[in-house]
Structures are given as structure tokens and as C-alpha cells.
PyMOL Python script that loads the backbone (N, CA, C, O; Angstrom):
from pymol import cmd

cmd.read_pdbstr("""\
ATOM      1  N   UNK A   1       7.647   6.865  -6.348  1.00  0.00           N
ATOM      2  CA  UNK A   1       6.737   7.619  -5.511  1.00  0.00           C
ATOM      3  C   UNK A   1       7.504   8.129  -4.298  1.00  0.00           C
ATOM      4  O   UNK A   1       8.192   7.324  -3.671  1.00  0.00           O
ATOM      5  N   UNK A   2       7.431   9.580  -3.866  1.00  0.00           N
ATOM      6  CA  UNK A   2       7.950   9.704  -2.402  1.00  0.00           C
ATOM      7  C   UNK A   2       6.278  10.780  -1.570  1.00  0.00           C
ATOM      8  O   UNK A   2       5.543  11.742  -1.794  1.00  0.00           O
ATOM      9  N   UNK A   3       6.513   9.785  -0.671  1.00  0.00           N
ATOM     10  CA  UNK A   3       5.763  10.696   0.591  1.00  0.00           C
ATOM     11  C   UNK A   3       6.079  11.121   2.012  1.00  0.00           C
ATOM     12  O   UNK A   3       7.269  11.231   2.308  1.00  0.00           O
ATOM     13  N   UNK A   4       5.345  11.321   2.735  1.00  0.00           N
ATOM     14  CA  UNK A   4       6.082  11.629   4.091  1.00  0.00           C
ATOM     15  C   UNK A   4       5.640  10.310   4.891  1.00  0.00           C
ATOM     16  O   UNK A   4       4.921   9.561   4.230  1.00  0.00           O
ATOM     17  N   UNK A   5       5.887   9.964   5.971  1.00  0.00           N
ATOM     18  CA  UNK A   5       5.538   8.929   6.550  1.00  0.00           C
ATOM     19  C   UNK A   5       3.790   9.461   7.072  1.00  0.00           C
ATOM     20  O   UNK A   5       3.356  10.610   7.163  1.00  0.00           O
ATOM     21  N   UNK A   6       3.132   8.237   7.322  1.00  0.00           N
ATOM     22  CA  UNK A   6       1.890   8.065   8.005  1.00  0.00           C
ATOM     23  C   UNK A   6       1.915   6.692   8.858  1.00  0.00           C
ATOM     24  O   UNK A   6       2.772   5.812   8.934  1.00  0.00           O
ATOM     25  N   UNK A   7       1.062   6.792   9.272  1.00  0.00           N
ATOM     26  CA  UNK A   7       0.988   5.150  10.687  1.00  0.00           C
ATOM     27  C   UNK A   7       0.065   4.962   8.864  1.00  0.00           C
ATOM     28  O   UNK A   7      -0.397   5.788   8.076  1.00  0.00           O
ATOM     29  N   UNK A   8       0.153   3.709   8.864  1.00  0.00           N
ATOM     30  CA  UNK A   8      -0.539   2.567   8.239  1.00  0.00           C
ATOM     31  C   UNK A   8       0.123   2.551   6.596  1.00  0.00           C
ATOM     32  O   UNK A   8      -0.508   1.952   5.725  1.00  0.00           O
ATOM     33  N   UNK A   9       1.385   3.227   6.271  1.00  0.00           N
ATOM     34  CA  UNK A   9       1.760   3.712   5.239  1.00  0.00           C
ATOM     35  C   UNK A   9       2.265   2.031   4.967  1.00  0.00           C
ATOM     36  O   UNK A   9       1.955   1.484   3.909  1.00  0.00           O
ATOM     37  N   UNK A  10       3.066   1.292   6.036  1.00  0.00           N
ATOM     38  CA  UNK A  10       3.633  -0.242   5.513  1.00  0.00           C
ATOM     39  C   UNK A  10       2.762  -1.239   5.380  1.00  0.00           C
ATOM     40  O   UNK A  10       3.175  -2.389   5.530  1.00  0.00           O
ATOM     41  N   UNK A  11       1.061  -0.937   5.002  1.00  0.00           N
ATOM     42  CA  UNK A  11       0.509  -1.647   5.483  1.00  0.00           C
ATOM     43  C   UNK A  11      -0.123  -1.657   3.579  1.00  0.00           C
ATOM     44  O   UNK A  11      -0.800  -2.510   3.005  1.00  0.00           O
ATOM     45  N   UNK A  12       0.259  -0.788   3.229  1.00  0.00           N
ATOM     46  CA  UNK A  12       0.190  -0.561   1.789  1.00  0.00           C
ATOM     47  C   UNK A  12       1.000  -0.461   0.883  1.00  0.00           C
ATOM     48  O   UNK A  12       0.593  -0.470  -0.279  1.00  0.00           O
ATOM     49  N   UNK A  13       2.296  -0.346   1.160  1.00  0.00           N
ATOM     50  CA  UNK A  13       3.367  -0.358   0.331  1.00  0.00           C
ATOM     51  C   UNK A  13       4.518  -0.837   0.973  1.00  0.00           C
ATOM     52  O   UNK A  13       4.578  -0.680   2.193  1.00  0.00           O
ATOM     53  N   UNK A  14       5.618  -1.496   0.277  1.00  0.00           N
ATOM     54  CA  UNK A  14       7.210  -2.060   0.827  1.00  0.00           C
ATOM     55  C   UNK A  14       7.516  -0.498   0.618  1.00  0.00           C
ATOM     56  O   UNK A  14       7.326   0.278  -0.319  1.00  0.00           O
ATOM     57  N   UNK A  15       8.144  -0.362   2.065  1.00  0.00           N
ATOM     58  CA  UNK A  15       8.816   1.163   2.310  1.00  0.00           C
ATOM     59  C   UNK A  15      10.046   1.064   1.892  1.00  0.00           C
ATOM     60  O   UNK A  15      10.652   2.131   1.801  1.00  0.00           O
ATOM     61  N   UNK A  16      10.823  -0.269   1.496  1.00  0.00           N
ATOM     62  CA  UNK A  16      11.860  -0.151   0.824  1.00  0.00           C
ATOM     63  C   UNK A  16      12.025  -0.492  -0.540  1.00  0.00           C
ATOM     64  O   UNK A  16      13.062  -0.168  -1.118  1.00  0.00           O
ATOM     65  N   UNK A  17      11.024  -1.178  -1.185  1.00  0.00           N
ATOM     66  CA  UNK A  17      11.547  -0.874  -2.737  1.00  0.00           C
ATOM     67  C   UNK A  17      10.017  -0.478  -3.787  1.00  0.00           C
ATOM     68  O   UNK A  17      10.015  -0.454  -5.018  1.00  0.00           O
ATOM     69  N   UNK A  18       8.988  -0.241  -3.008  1.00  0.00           N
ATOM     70  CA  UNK A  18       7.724   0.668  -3.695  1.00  0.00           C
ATOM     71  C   UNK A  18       8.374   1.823  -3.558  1.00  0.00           C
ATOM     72  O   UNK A  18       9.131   2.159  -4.469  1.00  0.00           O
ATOM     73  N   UNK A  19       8.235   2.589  -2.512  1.00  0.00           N
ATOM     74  CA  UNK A  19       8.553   3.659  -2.790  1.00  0.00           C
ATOM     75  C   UNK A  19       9.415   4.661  -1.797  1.00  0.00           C
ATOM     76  O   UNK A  19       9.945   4.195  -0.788  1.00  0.00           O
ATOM     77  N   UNK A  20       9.525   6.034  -2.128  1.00  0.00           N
ATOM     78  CA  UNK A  20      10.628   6.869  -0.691  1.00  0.00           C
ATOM     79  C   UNK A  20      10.008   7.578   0.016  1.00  0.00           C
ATOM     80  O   UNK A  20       9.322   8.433  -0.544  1.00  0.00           O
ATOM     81  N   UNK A  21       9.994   7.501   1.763  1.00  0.00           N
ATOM     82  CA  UNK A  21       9.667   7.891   2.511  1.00  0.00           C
ATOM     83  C   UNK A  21      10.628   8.674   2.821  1.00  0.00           C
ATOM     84  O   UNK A  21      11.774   8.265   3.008  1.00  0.00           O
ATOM     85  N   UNK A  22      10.210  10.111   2.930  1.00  0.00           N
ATOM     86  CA  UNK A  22      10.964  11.199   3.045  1.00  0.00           C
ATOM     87  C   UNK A  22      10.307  12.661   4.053  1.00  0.00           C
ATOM     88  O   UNK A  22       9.168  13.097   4.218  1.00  0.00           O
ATOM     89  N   UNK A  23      11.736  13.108   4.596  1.00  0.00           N
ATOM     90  CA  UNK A  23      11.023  13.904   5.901  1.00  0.00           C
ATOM     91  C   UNK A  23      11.688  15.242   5.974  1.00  0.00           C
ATOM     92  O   UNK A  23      11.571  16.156   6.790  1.00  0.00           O
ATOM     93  N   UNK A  24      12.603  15.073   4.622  1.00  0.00           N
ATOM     94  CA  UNK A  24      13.395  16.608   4.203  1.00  0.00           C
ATOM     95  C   UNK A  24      13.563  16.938   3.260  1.00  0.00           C
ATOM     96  O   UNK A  24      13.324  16.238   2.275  1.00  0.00           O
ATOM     97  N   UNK A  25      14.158  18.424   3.181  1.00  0.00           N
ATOM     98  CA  UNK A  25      14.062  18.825   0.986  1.00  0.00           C
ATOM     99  C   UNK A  25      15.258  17.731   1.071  1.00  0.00           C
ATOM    100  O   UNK A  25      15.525  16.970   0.141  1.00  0.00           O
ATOM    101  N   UNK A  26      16.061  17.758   2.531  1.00  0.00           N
ATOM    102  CA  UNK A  26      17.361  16.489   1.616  1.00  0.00           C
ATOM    103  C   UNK A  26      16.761  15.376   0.886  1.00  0.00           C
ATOM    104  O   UNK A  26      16.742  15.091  -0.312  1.00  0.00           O
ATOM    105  N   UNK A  27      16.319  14.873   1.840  1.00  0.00           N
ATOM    106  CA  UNK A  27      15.703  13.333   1.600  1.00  0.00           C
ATOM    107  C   UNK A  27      14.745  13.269   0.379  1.00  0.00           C
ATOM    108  O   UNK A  27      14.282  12.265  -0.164  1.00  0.00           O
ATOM    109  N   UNK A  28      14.563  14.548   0.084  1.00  0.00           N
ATOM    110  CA  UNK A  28      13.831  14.530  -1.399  1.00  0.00           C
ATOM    111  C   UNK A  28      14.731  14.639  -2.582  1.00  0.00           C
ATOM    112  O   UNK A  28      14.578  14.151  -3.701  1.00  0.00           O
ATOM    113  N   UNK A  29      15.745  15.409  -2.094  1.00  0.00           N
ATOM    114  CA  UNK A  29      16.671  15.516  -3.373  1.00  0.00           C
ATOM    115  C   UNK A  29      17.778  14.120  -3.488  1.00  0.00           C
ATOM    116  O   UNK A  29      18.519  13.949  -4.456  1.00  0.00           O
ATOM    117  N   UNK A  30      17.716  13.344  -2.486  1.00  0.00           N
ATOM    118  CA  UNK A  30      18.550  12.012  -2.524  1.00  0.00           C
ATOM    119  C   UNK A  30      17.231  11.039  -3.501  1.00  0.00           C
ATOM    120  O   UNK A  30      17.504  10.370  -4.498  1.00  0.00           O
ATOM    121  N   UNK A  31      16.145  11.154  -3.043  1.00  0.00           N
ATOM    122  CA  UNK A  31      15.368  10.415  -3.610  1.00  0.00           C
ATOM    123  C   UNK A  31      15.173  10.784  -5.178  1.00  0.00           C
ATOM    124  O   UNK A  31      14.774   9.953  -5.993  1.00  0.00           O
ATOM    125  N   UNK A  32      15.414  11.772  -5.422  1.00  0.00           N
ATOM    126  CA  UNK A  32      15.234  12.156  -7.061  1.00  0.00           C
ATOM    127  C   UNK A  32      16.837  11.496  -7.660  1.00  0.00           C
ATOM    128  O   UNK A  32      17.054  11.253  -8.847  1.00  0.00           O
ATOM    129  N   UNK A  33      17.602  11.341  -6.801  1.00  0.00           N
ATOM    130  CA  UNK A  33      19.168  11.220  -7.105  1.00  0.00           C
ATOM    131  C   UNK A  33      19.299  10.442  -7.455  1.00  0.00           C
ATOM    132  O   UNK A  33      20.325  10.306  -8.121  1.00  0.00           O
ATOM    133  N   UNK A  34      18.214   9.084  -7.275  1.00  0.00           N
ATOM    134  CA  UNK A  34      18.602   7.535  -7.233  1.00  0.00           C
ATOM    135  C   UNK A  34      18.447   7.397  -8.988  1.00  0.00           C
ATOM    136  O   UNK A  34      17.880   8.228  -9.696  1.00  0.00           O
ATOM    137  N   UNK A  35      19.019   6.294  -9.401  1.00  0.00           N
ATOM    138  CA  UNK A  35      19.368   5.724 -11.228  1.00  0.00           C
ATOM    139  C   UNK A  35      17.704   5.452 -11.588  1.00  0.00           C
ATOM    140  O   UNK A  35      16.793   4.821 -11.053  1.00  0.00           O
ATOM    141  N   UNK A  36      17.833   6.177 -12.628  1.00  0.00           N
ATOM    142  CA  UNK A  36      16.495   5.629 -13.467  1.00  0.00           C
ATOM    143  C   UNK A  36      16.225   4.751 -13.356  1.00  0.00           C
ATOM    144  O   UNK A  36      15.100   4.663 -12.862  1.00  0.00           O
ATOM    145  N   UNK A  37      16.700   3.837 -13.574  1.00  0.00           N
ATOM    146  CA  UNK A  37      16.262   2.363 -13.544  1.00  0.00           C
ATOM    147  C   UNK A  37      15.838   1.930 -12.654  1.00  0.00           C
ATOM    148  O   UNK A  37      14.934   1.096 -12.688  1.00  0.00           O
ATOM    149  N   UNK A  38      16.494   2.478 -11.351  1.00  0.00           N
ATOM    150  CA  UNK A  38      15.729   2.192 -10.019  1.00  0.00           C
ATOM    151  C   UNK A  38      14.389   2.607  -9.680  1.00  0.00           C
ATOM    152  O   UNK A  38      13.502   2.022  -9.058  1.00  0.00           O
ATOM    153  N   UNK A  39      14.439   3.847 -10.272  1.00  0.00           N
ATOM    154  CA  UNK A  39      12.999   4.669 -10.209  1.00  0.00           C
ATOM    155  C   UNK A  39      12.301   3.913 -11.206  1.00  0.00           C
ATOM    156  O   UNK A  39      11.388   3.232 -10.737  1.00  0.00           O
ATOM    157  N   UNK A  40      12.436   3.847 -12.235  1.00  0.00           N
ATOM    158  CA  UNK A  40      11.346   2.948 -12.878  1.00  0.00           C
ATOM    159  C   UNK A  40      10.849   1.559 -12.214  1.00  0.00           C
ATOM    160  O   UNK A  40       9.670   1.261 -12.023  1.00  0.00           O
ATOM    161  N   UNK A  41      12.159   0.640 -11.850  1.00  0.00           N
ATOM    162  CA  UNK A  41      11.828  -0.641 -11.446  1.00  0.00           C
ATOM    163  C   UNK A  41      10.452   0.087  -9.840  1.00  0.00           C
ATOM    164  O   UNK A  41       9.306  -0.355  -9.764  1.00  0.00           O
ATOM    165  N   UNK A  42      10.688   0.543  -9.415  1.00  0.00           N
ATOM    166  CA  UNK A  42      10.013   1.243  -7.892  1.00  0.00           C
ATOM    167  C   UNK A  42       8.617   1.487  -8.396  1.00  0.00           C
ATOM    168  O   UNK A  42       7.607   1.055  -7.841  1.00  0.00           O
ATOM    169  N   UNK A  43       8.646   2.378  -9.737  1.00  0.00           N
ATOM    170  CA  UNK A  43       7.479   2.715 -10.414  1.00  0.00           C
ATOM    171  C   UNK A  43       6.869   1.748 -10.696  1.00  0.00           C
ATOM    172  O   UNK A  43       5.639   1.749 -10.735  1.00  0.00           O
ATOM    173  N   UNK A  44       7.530   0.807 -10.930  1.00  0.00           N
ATOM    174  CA  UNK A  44       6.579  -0.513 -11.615  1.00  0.00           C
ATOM    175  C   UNK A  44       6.065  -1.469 -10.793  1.00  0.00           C
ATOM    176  O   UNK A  44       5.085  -2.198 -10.948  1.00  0.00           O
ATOM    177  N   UNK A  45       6.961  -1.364  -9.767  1.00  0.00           N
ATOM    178  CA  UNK A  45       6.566  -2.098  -8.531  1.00  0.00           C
ATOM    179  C   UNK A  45       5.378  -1.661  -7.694  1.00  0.00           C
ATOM    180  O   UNK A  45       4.589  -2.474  -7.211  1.00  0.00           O
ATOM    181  N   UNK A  46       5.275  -0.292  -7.533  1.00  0.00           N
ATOM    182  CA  UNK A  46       4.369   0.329  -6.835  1.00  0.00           C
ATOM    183  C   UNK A  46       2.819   0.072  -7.412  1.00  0.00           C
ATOM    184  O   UNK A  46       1.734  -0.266  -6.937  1.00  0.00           O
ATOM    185  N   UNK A  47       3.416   0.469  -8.852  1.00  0.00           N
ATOM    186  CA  UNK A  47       1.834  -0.024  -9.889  1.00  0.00           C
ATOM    187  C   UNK A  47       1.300  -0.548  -9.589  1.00  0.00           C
ATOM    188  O   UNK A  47       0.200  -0.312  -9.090  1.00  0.00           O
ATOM    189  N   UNK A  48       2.162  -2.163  -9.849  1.00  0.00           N
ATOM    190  CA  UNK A  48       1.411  -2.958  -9.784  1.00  0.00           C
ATOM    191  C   UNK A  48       0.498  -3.357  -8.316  1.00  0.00           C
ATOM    192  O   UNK A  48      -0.662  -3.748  -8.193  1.00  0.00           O
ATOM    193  N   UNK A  49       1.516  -3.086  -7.346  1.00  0.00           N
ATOM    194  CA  UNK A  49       0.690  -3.362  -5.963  1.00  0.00           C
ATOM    195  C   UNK A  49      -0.627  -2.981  -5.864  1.00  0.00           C
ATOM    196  O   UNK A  49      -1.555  -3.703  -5.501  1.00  0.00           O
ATOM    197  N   UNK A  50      -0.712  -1.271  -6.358  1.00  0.00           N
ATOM    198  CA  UNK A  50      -1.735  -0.673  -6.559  1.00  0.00           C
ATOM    199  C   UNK A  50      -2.810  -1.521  -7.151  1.00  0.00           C
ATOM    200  O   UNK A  50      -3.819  -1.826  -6.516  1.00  0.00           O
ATOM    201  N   UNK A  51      -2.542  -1.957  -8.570  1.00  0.00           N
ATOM    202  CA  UNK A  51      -3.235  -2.855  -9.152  1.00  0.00           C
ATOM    203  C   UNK A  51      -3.937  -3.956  -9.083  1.00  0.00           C
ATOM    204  O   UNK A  51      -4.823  -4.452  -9.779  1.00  0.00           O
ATOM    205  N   UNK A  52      -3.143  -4.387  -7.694  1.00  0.00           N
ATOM    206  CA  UNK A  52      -3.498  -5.899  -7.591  1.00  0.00           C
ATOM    207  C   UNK A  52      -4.188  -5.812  -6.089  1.00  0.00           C
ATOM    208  O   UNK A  52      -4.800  -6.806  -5.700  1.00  0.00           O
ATOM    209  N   UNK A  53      -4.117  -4.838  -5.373  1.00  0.00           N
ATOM    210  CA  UNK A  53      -4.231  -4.464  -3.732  1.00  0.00           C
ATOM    211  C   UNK A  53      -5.406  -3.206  -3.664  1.00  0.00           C
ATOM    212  O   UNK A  53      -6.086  -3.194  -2.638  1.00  0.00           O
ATOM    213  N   UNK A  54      -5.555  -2.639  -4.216  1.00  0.00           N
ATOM    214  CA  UNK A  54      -6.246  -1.240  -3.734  1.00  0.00           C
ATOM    215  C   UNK A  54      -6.974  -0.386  -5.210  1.00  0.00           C
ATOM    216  O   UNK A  54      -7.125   0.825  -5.370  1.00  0.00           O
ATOM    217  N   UNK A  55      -7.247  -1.271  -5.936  1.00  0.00           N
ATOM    218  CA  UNK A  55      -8.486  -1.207  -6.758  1.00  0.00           C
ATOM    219  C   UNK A  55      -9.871  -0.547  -6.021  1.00  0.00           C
ATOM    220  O   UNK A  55     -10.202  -0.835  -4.871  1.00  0.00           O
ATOM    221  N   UNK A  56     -10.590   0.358  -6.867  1.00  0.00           N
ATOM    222  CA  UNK A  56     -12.015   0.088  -6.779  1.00  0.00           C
ATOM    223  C   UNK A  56     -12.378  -1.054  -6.865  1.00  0.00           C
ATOM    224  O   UNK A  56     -13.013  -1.272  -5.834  1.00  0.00           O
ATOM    225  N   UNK A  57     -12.357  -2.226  -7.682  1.00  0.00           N
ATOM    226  CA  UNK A  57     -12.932  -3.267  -7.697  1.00  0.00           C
ATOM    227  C   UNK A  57     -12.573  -4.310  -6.916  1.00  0.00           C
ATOM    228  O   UNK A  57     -13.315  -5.276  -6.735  1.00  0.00           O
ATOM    229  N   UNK A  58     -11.058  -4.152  -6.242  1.00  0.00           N
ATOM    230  CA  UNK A  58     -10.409  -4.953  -5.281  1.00  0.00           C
ATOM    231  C   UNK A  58     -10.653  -4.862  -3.957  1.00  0.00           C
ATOM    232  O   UNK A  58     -10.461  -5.851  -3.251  1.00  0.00           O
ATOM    233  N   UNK A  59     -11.166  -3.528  -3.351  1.00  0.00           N
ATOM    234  CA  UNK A  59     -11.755  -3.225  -2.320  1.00  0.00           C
ATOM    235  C   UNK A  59     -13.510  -3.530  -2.325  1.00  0.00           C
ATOM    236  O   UNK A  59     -14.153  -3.920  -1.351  1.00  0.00           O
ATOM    237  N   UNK A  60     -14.005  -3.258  -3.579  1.00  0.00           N
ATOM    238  CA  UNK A  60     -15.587  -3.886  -3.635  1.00  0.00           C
ATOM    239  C   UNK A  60     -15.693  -5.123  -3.562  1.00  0.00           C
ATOM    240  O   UNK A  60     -16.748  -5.747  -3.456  1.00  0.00           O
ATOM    241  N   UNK A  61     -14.191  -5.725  -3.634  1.00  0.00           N
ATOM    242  CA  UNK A  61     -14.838  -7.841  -3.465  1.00  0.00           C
ATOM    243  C   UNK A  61     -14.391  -7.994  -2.118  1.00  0.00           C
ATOM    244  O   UNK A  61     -14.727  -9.079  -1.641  1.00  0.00           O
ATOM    245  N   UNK A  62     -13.525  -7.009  -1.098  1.00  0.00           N
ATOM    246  CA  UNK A  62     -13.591  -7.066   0.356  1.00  0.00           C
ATOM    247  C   UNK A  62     -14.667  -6.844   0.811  1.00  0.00           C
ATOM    248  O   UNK A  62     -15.109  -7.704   1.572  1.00  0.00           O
ATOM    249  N   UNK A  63     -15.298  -5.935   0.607  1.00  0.00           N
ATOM    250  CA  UNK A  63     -16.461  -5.316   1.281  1.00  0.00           C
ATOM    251  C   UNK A  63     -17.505  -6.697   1.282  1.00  0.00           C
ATOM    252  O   UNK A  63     -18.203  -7.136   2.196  1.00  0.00           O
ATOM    253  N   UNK A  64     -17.340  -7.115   0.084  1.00  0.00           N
ATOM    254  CA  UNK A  64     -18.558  -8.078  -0.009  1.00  0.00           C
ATOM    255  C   UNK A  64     -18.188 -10.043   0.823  1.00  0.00           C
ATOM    256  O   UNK A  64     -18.773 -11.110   1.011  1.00  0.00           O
ATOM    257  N   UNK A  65     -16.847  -9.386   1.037  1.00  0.00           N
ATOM    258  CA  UNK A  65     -16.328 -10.649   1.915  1.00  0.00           C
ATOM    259  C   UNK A  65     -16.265 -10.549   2.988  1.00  0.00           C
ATOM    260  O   UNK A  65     -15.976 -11.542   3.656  1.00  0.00           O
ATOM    261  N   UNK A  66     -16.500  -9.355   3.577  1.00  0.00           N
ATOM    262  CA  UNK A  66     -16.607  -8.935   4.841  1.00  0.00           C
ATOM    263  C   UNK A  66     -18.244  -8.791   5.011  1.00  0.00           C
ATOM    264  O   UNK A  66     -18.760  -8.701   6.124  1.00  0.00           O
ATOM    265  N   UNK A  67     -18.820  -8.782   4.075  1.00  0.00           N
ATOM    266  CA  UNK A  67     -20.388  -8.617   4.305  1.00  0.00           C
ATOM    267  C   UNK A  67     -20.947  -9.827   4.431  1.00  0.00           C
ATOM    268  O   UNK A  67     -21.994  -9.951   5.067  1.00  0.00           O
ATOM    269  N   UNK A  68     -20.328 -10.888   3.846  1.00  0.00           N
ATOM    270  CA  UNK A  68     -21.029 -12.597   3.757  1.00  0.00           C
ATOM    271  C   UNK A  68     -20.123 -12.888   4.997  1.00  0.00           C
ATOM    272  O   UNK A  68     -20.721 -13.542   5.852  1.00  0.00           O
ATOM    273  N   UNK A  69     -18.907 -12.587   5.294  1.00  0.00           N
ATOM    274  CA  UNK A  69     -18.877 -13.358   6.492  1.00  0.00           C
ATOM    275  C   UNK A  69     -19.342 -13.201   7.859  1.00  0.00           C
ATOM    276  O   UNK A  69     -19.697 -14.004   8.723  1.00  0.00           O
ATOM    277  N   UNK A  70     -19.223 -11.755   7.799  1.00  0.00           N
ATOM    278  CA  UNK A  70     -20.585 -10.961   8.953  1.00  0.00           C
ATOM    279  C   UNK A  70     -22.003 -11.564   8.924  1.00  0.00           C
ATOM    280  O   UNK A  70     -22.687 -11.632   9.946  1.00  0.00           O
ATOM    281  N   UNK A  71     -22.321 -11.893   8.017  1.00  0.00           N
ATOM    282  CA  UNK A  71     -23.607 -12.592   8.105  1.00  0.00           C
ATOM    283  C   UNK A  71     -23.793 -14.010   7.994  1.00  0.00           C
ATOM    284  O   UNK A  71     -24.931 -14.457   8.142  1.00  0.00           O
ATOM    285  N   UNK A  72     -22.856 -14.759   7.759  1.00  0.00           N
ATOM    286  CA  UNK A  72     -22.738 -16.093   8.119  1.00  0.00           C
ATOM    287  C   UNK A  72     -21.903 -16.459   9.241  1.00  0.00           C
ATOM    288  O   UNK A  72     -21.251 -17.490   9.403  1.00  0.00           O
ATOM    289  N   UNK A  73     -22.044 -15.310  10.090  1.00  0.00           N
ATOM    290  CA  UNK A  73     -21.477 -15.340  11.793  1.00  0.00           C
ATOM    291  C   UNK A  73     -19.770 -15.333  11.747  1.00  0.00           C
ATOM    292  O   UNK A  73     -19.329 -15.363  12.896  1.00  0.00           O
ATOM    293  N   UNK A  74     -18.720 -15.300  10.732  1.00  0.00           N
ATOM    294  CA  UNK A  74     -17.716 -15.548  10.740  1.00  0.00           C
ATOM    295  C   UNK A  74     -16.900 -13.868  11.257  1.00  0.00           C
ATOM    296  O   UNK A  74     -15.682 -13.744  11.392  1.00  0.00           O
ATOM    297  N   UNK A  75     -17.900 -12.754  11.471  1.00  0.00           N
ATOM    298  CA  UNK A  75     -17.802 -11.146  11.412  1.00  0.00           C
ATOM    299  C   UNK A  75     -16.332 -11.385  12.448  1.00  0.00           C
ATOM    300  O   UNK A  75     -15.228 -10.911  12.181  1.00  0.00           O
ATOM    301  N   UNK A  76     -16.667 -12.253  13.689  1.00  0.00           N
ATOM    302  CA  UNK A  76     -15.800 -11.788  14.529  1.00  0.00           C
ATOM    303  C   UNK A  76     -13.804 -12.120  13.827  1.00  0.00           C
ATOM    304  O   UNK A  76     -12.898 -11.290  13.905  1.00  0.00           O
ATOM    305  N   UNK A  77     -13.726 -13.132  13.395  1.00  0.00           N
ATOM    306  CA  UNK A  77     -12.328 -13.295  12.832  1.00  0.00           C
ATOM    307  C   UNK A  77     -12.188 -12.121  11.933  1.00  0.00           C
ATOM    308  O   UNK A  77     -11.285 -11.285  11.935  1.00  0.00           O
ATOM    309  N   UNK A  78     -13.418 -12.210  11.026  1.00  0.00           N
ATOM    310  CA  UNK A  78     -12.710 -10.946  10.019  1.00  0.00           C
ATOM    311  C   UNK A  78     -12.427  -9.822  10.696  1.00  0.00           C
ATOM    312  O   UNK A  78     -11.267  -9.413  10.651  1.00  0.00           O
ATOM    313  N   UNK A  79     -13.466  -9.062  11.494  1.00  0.00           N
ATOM    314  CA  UNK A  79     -12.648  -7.895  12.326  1.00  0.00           C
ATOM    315  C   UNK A  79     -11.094  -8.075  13.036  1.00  0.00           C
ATOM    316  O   UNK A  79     -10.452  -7.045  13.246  1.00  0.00           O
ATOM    317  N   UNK A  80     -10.514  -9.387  13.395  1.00  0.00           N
ATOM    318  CA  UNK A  80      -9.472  -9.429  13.863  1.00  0.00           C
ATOM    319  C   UNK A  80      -8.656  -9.187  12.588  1.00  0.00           C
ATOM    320  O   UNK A  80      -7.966  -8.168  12.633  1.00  0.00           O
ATOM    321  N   UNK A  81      -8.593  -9.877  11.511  1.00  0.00           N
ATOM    322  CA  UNK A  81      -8.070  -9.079  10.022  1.00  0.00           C
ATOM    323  C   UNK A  81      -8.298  -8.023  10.142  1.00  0.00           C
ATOM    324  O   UNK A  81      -7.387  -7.590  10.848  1.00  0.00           O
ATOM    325  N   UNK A  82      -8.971  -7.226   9.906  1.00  0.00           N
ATOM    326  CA  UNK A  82      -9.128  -5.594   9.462  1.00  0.00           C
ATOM    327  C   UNK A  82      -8.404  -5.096  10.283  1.00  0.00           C
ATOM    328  O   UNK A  82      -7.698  -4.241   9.748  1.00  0.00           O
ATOM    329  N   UNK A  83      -8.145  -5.246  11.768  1.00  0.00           N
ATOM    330  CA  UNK A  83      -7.701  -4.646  13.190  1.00  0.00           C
ATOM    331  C   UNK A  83      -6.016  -4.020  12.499  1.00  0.00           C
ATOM    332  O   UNK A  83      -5.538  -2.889  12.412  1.00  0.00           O
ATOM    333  N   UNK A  84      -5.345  -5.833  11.989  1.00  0.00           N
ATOM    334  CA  UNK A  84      -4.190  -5.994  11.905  1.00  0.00           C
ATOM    335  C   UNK A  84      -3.997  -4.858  10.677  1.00  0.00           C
ATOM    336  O   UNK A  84      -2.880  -4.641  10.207  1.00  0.00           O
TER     337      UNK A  84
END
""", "prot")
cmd.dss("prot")
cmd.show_as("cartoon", "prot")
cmd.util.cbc("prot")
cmd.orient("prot")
């Protein structure tokens, strides 16, 4: 995967072996440059994060953990999570 940088981009992916953060046609054409294998292993890595982190269904069992603990008074710690 390559994108450009964003604020909260490390907060979702290892910027060093998910994927390339890039801010020029260079830095795009170094990033296409790198060994297959690397790009695949990156590809597979990224997947899975995806997979295991940022689901529809992985974000619907936050919501609902953030909804029971808001209502069993625990709201204030979890907002200090979400903050971070």
C-alpha cells in the first residue's frame, strides 16, 4: 500500500513495514522499486491488520463496548482510550 501521510495514519498502520508513506513521484517510484517479496510480505501484513483491527464487525463490537461502558459509568476511562 502507499499513501501520503495524514495525522492519525500510525494509529492504523506500522509506517514501516504495512505500508509506504510517500510525498513524491520519487518516493513513489522507490516504493514500486522495492522486491516482490517485500511487497507481498507488506501486502499481507497490511491485510491482515485490516482484518483483525478495522472490520465492520470489529468496529461494531467497539461501539458496543463503548456503549456498555458509558452506561455502566466506566464512559469516562474509555474516552481517555479513544482520545489516545
Amino acid at each position: 500500500m502507499i499513501t501520503d501521510a495524514w495525522e492519525g495514519l500510525d494509529s492504523f498502520f506500522d509506517l514501516q513495514s504495512e505500508l509506504r508513506v510517500v510525498a513524491s513521484a520519487e518516493d513513489v517510484e522507490a516504493a514500486l522499486g522495492i522486491d516482490d517479496d517485500e511487497l507481498q510480505s507488506m501486502a499481507a501484513r497490511s491485510r491482515q491488520r485490516t482484518l483483525d483491527e478495522h472490520t465492520g464487525l470489529v468496529r461494531a463490537r467497539q461501539l458496543l463496548q463503548y456503549m456498555e461502558a458509558a452506561r455502566s459509568g466506566a464512559g469516562a476511562s474509555i474516552k481517555k482510550e479513544v482520545a489516545q
